[in-house]
py3Dmol code that shows the C-alpha trace and the ligand (Angstrom):
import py3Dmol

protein = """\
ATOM      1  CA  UNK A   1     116.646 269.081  32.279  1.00  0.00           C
ATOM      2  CA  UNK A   2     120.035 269.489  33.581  1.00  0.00           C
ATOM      3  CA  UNK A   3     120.370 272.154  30.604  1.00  0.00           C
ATOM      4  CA  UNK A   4     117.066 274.307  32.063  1.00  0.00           C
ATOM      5  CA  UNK A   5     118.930 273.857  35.466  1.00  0.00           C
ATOM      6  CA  UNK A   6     122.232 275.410  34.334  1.00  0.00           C
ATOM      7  CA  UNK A   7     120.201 278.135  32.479  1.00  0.00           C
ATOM      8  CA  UNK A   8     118.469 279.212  35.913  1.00  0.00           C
ATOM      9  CA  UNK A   9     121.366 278.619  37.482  1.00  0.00           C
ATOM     10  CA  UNK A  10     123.326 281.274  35.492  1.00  0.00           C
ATOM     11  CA  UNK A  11     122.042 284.141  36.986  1.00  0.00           C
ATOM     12  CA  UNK A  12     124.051 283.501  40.081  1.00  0.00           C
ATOM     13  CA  UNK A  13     127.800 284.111  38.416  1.00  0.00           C
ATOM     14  CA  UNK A  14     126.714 287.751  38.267  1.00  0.00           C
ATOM     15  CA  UNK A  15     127.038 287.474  42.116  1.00  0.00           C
ATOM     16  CA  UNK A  16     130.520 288.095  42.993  1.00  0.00           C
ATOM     17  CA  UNK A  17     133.266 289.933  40.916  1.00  0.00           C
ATOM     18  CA  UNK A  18     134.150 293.686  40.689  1.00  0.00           C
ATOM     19  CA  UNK A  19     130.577 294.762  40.434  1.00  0.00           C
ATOM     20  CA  UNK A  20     128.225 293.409  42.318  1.00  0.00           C
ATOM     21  CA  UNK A  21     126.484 294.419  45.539  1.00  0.00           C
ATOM     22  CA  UNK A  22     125.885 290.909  46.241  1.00  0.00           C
ATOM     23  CA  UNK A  23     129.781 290.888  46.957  1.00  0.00           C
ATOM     24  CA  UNK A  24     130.650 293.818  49.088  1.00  0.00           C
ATOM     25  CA  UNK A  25     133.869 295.464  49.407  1.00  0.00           C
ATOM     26  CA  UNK A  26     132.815 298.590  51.730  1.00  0.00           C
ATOM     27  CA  UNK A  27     130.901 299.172  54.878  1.00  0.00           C
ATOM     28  CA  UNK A  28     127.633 300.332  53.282  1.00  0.00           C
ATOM     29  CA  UNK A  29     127.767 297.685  50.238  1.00  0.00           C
ATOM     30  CA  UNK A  30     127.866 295.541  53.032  1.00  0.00           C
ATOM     31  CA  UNK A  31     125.023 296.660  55.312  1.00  0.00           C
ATOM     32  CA  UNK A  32     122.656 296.776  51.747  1.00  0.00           C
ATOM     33  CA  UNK A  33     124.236 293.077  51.287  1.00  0.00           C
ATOM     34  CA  UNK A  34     122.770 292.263  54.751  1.00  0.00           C
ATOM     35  CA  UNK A  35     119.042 294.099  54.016  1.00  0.00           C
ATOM     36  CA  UNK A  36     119.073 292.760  51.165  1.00  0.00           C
ATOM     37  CA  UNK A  37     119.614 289.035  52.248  1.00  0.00           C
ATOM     38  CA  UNK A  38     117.093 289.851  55.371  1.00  0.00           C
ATOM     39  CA  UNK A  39     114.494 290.745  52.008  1.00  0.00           C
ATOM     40  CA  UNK A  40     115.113 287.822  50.102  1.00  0.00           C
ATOM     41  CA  UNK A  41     114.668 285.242  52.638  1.00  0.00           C
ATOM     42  CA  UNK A  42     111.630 287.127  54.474  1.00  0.00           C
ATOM     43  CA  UNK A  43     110.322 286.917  51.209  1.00  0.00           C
ATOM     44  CA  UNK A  44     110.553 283.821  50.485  1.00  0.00           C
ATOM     45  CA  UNK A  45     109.417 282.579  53.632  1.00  0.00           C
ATOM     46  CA  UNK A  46     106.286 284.651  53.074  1.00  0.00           C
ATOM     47  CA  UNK A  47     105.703 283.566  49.818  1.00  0.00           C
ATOM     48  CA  UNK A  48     105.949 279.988  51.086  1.00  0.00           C
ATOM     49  CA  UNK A  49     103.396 280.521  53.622  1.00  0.00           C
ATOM     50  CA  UNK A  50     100.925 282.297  51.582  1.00  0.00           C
ATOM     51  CA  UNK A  51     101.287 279.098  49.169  1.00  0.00           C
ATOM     52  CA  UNK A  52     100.795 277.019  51.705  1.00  0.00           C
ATOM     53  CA  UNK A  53      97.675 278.788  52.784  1.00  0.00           C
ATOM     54  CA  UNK A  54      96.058 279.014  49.979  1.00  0.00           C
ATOM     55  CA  UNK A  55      96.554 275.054  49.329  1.00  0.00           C
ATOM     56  CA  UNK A  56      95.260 274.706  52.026  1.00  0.00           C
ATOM     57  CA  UNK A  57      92.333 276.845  51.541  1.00  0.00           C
ATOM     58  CA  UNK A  58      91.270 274.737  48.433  1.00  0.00           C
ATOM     59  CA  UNK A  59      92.324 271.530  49.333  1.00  0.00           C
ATOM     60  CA  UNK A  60      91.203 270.919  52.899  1.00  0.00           C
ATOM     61  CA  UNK A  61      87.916 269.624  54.416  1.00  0.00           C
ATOM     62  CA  UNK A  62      85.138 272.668  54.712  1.00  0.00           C
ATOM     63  CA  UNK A  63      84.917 272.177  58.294  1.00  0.00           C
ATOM     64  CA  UNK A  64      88.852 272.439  58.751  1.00  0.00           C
ATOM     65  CA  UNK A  65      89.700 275.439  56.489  1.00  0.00           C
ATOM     66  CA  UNK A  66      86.234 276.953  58.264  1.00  0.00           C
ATOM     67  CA  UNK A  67      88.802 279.475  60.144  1.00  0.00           C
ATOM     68  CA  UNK A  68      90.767 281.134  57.562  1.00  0.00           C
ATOM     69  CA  UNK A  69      87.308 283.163  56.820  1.00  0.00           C
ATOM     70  CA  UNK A  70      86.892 284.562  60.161  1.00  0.00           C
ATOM     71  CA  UNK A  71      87.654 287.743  61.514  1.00  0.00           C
ATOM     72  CA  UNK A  72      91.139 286.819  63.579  1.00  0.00           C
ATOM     73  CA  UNK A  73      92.240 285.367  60.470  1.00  0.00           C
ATOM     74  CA  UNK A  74      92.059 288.319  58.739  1.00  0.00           C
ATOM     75  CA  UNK A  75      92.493 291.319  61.084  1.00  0.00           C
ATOM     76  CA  UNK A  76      95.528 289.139  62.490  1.00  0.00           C
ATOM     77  CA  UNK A  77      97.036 287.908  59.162  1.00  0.00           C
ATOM     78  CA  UNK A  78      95.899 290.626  56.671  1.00  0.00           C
ATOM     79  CA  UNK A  79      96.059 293.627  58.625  1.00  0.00           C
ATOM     80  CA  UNK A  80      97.974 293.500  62.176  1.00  0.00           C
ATOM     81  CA  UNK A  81     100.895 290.931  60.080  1.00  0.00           C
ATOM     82  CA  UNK A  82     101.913 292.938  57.724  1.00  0.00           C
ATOM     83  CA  UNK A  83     102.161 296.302  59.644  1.00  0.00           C
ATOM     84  CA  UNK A  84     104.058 294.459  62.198  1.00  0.00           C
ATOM     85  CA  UNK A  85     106.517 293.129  59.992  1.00  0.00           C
ATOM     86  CA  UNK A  86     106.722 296.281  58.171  1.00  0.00           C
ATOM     87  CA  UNK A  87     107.190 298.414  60.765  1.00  0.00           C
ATOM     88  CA  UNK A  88     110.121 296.356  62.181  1.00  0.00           C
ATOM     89  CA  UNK A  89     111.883 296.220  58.787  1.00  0.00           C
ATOM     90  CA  UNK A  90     111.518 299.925  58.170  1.00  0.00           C
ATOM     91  CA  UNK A  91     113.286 300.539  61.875  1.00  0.00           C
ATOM     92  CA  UNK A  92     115.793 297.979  61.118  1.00  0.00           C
ATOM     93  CA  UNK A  93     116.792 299.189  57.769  1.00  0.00           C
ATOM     94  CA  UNK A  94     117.082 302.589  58.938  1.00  0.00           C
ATOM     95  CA  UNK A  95     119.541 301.533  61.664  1.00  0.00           C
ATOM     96  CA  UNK A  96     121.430 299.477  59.515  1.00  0.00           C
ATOM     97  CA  UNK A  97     122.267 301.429  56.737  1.00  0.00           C
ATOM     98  CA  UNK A  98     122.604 304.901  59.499  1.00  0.00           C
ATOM     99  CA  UNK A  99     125.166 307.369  58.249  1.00  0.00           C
ATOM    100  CA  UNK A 100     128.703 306.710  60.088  1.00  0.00           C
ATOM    101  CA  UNK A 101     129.762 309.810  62.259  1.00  0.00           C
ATOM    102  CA  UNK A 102     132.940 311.515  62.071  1.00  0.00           C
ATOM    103  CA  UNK A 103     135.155 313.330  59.952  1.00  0.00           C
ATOM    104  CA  UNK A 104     136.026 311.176  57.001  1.00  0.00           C
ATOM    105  CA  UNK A 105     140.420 311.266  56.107  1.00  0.00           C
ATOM    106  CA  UNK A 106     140.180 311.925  52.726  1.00  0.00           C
ATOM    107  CA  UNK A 107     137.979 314.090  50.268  1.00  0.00           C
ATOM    108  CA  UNK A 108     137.246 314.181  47.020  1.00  0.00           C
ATOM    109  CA  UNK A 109     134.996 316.364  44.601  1.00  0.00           C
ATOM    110  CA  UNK A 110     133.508 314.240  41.392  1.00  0.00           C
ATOM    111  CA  UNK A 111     131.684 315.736  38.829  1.00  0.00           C
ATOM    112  CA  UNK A 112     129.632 313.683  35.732  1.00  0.00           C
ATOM    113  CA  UNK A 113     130.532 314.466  32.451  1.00  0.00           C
ATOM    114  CA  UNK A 114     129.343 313.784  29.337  1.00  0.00           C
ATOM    115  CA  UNK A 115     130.576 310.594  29.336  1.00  0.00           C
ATOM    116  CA  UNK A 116     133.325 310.596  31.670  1.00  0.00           C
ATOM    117  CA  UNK A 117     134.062 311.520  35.523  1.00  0.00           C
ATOM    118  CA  UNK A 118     136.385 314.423  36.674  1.00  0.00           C
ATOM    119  CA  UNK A 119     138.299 313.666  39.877  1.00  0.00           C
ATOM    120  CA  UNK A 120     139.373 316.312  41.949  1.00  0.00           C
ATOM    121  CA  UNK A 121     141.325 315.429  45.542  1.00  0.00           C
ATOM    122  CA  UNK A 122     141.116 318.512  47.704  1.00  0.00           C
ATOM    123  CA  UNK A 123     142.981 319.959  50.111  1.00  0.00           C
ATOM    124  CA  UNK A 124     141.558 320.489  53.754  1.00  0.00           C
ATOM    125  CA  UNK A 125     140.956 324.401  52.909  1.00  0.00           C
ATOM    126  CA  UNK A 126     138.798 322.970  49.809  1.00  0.00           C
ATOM    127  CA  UNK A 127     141.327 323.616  47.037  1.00  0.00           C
ATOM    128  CA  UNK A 128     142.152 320.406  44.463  1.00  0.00           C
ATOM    129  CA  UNK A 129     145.558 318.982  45.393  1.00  0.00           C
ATOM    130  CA  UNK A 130     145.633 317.079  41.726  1.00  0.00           C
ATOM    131  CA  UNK A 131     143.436 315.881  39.523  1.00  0.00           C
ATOM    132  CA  UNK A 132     142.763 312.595  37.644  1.00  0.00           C
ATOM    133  CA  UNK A 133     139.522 311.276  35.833  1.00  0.00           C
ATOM    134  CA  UNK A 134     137.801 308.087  35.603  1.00  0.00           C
ATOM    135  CA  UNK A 135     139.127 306.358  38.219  1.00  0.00           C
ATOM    136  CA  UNK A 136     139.303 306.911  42.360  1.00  0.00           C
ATOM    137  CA  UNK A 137     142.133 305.793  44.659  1.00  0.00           C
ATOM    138  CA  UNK A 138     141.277 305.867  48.314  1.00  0.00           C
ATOM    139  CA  UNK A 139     143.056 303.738  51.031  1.00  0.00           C
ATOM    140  CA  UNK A 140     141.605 300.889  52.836  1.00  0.00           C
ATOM    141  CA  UNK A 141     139.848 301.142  56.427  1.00  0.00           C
ATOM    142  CA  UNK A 142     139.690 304.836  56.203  1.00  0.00           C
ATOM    143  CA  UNK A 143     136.250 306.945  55.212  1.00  0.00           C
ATOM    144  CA  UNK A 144     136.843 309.129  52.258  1.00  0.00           C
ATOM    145  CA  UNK A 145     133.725 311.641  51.580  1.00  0.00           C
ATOM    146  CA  UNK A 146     132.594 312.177  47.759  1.00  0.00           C
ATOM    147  CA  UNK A 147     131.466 315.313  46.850  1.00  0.00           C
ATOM    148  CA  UNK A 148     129.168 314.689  43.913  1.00  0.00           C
ATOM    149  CA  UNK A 149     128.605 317.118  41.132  1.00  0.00           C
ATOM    150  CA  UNK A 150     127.441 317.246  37.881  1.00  0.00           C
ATOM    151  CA  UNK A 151     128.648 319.691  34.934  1.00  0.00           C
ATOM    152  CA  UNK A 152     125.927 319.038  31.838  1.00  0.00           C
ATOM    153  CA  UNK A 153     123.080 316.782  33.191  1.00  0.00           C
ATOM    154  CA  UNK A 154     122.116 314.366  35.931  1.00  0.00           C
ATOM    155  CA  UNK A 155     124.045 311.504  36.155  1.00  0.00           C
ATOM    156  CA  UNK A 156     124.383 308.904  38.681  1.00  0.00           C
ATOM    157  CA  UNK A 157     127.600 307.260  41.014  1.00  0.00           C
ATOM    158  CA  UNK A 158     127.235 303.369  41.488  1.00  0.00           C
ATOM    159  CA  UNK A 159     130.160 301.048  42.922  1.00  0.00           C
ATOM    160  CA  UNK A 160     128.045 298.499  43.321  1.00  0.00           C
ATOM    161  CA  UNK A 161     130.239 296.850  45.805  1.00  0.00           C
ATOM    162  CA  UNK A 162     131.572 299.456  47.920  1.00  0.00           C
ATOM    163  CA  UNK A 163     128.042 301.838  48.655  1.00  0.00           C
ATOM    164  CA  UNK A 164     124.568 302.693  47.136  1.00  0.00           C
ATOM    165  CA  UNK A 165     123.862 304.419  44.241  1.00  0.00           C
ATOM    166  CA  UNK A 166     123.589 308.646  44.212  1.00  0.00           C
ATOM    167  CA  UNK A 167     122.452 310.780  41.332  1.00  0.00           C
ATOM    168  CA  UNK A 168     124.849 313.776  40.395  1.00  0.00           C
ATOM    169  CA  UNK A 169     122.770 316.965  40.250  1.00  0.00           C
ATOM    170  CA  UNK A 170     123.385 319.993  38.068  1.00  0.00           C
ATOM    171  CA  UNK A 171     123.633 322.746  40.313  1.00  0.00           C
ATOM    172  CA  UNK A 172     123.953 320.627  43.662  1.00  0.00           C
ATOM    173  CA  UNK A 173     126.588 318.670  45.565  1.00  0.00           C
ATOM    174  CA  UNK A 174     125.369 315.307  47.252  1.00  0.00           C
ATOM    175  CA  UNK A 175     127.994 313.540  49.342  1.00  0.00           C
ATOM    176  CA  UNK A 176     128.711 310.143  49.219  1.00  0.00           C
ATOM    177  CA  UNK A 177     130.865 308.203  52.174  1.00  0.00           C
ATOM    178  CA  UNK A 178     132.860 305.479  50.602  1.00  0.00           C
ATOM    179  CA  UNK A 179     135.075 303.153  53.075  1.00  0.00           C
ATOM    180  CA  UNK A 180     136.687 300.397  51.290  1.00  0.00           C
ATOM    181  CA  UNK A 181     136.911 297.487  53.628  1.00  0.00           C
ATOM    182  CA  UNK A 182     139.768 295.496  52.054  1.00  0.00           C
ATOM    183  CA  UNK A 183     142.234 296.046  49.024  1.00  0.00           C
ATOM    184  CA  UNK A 184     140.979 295.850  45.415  1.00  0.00           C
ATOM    185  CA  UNK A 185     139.650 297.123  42.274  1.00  0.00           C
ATOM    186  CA  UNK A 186     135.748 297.873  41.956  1.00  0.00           C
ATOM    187  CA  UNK A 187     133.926 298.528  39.155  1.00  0.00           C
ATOM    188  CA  UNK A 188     131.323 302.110  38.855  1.00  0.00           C
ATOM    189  CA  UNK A 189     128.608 302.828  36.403  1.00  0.00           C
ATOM    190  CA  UNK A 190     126.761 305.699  35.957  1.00  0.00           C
ATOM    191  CA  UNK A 191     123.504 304.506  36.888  1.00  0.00           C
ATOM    192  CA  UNK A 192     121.094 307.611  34.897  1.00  0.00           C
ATOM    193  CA  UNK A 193     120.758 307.454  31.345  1.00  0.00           C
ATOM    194  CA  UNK A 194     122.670 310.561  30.254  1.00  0.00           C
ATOM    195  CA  UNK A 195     122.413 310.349  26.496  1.00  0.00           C
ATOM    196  CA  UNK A 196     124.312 309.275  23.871  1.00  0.00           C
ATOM    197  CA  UNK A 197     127.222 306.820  25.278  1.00  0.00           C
ATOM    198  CA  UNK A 198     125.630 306.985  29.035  1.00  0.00           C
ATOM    199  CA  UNK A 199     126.287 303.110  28.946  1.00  0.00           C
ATOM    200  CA  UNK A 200     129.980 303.097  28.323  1.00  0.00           C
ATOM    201  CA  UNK A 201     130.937 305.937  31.331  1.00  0.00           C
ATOM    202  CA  UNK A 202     132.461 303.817  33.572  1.00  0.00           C
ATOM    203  CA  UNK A 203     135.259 304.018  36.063  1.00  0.00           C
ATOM    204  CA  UNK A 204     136.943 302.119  38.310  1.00  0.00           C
ATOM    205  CA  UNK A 205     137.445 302.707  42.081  1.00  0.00           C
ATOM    206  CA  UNK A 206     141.136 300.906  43.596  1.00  0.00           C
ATOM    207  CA  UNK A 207     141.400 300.635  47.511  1.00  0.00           C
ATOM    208  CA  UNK A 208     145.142 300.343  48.304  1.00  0.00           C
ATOM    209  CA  UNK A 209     146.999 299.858  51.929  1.00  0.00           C
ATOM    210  CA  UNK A 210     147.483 302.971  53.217  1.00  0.00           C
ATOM    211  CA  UNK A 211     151.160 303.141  53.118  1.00  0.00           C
ATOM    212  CA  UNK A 212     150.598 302.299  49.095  1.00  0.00           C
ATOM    213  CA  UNK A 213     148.170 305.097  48.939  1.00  0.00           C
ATOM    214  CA  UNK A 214     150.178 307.523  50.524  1.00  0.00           C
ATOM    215  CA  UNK A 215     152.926 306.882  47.536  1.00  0.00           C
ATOM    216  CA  UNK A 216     151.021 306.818  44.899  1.00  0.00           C
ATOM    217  CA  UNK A 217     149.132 310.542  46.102  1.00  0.00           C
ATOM    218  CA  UNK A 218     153.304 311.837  46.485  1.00  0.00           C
ATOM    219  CA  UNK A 219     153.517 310.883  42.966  1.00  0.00           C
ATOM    220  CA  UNK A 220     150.043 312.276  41.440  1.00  0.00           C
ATOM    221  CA  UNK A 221     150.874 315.962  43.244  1.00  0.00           C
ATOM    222  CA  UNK A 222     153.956 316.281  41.107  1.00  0.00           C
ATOM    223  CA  UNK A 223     154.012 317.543  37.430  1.00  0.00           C
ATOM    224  CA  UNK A 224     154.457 315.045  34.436  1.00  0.00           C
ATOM    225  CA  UNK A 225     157.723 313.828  34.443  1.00  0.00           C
ATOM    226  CA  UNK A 226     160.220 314.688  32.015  1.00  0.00           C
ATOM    227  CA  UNK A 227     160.951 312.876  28.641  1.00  0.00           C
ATOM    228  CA  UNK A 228     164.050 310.892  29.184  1.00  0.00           C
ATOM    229  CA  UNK A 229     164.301 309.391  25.595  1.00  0.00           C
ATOM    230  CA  UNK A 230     164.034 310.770  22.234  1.00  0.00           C
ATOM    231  CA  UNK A 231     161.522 309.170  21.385  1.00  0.00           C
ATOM    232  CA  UNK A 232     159.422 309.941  23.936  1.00  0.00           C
ATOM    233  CA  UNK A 233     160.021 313.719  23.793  1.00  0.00           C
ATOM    234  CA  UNK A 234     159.054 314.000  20.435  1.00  0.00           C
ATOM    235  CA  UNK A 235     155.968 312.509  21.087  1.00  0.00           C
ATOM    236  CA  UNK A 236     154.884 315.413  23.452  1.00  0.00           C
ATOM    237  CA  UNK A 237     156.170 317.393  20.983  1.00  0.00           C
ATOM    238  CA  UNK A 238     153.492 315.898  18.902  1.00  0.00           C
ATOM    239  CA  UNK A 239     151.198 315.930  21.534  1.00  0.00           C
ATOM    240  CA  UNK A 240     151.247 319.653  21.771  1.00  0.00           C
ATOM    241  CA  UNK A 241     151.733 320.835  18.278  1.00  0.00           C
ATOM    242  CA  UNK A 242     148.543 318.193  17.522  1.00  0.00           C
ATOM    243  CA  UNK A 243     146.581 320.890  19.579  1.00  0.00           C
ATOM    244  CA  UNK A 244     145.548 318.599  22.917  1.00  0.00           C
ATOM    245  CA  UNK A 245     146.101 320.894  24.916  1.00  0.00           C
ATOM    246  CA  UNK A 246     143.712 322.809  24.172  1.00  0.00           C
ATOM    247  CA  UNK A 247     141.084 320.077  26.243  1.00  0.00           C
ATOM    248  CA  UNK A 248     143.587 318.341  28.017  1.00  0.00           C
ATOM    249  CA  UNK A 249     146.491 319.421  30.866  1.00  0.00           C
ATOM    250  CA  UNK A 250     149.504 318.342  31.553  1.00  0.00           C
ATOM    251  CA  UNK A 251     150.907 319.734  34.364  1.00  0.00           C
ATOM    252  CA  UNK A 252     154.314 320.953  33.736  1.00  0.00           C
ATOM    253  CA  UNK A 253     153.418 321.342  30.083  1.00  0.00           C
ATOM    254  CA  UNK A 254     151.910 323.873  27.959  1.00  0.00           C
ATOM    255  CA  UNK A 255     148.725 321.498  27.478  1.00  0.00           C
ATOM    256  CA  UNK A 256     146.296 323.495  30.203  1.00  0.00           C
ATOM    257  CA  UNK A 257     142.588 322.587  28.913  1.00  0.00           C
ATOM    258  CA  UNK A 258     140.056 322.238  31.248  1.00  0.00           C
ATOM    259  CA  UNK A 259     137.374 320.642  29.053  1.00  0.00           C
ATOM    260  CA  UNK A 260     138.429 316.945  28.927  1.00  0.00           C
ATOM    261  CA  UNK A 261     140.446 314.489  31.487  1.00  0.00           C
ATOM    262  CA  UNK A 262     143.745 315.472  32.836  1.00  0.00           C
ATOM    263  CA  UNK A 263     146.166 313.555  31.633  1.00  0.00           C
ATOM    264  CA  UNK A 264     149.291 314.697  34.053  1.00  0.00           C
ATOM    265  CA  UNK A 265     149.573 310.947  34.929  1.00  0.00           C
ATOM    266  CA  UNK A 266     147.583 309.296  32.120  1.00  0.00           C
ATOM    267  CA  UNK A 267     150.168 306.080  31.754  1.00  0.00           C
ATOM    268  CA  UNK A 268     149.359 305.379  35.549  1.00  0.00           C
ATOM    269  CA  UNK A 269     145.641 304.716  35.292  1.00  0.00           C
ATOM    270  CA  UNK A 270     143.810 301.295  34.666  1.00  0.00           C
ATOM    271  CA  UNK A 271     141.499 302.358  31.130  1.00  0.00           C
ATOM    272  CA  UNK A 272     141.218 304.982  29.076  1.00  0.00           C
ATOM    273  CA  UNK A 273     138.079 306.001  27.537  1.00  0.00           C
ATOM    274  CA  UNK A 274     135.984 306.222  30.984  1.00  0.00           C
ATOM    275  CA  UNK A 275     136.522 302.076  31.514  1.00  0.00           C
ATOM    276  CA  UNK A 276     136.370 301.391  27.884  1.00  0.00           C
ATOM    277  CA  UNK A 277     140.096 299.878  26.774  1.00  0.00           C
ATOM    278  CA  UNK A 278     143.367 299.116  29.111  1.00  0.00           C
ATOM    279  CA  UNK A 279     145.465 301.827  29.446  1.00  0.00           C
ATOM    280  CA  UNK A 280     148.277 300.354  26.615  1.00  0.00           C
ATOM    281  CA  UNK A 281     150.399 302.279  23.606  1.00  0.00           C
ATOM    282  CA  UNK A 282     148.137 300.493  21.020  1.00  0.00           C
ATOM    283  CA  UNK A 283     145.021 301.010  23.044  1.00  0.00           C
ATOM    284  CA  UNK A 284     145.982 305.007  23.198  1.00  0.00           C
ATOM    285  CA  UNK A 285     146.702 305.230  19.729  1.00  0.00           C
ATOM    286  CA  UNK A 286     143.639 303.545  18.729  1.00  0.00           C
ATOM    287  CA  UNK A 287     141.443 305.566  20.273  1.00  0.00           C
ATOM    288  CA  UNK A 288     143.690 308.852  19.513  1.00  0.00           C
ATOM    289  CA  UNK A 289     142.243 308.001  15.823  1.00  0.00           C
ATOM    290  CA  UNK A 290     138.803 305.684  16.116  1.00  0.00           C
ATOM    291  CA  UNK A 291     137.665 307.007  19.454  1.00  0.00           C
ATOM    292  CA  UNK A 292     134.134 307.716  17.217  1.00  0.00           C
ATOM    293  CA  UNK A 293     134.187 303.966  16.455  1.00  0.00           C
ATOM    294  CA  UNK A 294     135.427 302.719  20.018  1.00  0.00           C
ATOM    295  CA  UNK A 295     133.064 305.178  22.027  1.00  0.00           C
ATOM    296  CA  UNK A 296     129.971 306.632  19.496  1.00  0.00           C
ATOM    297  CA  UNK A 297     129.747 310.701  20.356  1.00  0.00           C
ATOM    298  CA  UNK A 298     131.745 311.257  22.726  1.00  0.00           C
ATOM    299  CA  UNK A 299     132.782 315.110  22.458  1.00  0.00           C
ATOM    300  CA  UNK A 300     136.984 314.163  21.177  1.00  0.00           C
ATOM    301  CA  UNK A 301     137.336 314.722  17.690  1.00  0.00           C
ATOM    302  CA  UNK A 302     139.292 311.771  15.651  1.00  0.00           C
ATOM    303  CA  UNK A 303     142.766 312.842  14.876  1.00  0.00           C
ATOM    304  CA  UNK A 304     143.237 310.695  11.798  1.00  0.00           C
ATOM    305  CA  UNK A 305     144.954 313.096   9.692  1.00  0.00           C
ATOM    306  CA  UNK A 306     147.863 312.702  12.394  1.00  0.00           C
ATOM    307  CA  UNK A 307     150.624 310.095  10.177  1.00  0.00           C
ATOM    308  CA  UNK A 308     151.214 306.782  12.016  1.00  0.00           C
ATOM    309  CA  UNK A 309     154.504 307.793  13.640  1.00  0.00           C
ATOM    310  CA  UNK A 310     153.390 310.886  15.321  1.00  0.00           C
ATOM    311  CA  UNK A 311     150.318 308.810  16.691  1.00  0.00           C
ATOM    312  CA  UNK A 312     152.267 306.145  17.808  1.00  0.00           C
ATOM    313  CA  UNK A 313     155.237 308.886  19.446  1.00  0.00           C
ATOM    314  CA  UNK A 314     152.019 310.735  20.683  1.00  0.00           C
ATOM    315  CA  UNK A 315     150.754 307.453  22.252  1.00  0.00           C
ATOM    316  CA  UNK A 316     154.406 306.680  23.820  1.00  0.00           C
ATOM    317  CA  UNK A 317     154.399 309.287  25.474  1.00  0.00           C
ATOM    318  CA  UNK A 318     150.983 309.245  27.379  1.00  0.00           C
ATOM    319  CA  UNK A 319     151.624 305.784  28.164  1.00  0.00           C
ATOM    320  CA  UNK A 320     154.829 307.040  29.301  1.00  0.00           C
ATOM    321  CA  UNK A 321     152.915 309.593  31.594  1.00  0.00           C
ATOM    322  CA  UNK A 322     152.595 307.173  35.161  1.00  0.00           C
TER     323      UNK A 322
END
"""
ligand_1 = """\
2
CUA
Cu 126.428 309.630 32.859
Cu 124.719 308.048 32.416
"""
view = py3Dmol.view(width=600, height=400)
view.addModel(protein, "pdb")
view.setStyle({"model": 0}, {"cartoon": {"style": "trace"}})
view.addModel(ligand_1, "xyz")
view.setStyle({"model": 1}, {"stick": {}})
view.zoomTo()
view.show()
């Protein structure tokens, strides 16, 4: 018994962490959280009372129950009920989740890849100011628009906990208001099956104080820094004589591909891999040479004809990329 209980139980611990919109982090997470708890418990209360009735119906004396057949019964409770109740919801859900008016502080373009997400922060003429990829900084208490794009086929934004979900179009921008309500790091899916490894594109969104935010951007509009150790500079020597730049940039290297994730400030980021693995030496030089393994078709090739030391120099140095 107390087995079955735990077992139905279980369900719940899905309710709170980094993804979840159950446990909201952002103004319109929160305003589904609220329709969403107004659902539940109208629900339930309705399903309670139809129970009831229908109990009721069976159990009680012919001559009591007589009512539940006639015509007030069932214009009232059938018909004039359910539009009423309806009707209300449909007005209160469209107030409560009402686009918020003004011009948001930050924007951002984000386009779906196969199976990763290009992040663009623009400048107020439109222009990108840098770019990262799988993962979104914004700062807290401030409304940061997403412009949502798609470069192969549709896929879908989700942060669960900070807004709804919107699909990413081929050929069409949707925009998305995000406004992280306090400090954190939130987990994002893409929510429409995109093919092959559609299930392991995450990314991860990280609301910072404002005056953190503002530091961090300072850092992400200058180049990669330079190599201070040996080491480390013959790993981008390895890095570019490997041939990644051909996908990938680097700003203030040769590496100036535009096909993969910009990895100016690589080391910085939380996971590689779209969410997949921690951003760590071992994890990068894993997946420099098993990424087929790690992440089944996505579009890198597997460098393992690279020797250990120029993957793990080649790995040094990303991770030395913050
Ligand atoms: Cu991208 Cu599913």
């Amino acid at each position: 018994m107390t087995g079955i209980l735990l077992l139905l139980l279980l369900p719940l611990s899905a309710c709170s962490g980094v993804q979840s919109a159950l446990d909201p982090g952002g103004e319109a997470a929160r305003q589904i959280g609220v329709l969403s708890w107004v659902l539940f418990i109208g629900a339930a209360v309705i399903l309670a009372a139809v129970v009831g009735l229908t109990v009721y119906a069976v159990r009680a004396e012919p001559r009591r129950r007589r009512w539940l057949a006639g015509e007030a019964a069932i214009v009232g409770g059938g018909l004039l009920l359910p539009i009423a109740v309806l009707t209300a919801l449909l007005v209160y859900g469209l107030l409560l989740t009402r686009p918020a008016a003004g011009p948001p502080a930050l924007r951002l373009r984000v386009t779906g890849e196969q199976w990763w997400w290009r992040v663009d922060y623009l400048e107020p003429d439109g222009g990108t100011a840098f770019a990262t990829a799988n993962e979104i900084r914004l700062p807290v208490g401030q409304p940061v628009e997403l412009l949502l794009d798609s470069a192969d086929v549709i896929h879908s934004f989700w942060v669960p906990s900070l807004a709804g979900k919107l699909d990413m179009i081929p050929g069409h921008t949707n925009r998305l208001r995000l406004l992280a309500e306090r400090p954190g790091r939130y987990r994002g899916q893409c929510a429409e099956y995109c093919g092959g490894p559609h299930g392991r594109m995450a990314f991860h969104v990280v609301a910072l104080a404002p005056a953190e935010f503002d530091l961090w951007r300072q850092a992400q509009v200058q180049p990669a820094a330079e190599p201070q150790a040996e080491a480390i500079r013959q790993g981008r020597a390895a890095f570019l004589a490997a041939g990644c730049g051909g996908c990938h940039t680097v700003r203030g290297t040769a590496a100036a591909g535009r096909v993969a994730p910009d990895l100016t400030h690589v080391g910085g980021r939380l996971f590689i891999g779209a969410g997949l693995l921690p951003t760590t030496p071992a994890n990068l030089a894993a997946w420099i040479v098993a990424n087929q393994h790690l992440k089944p078709e996505n579009q890198m090739p597997e460098f393992d004809l690279l020797s250990g030391d120029e993957v793990q120099a080649i790995a040094a140095y990303l991770a030395s990329l913050r």
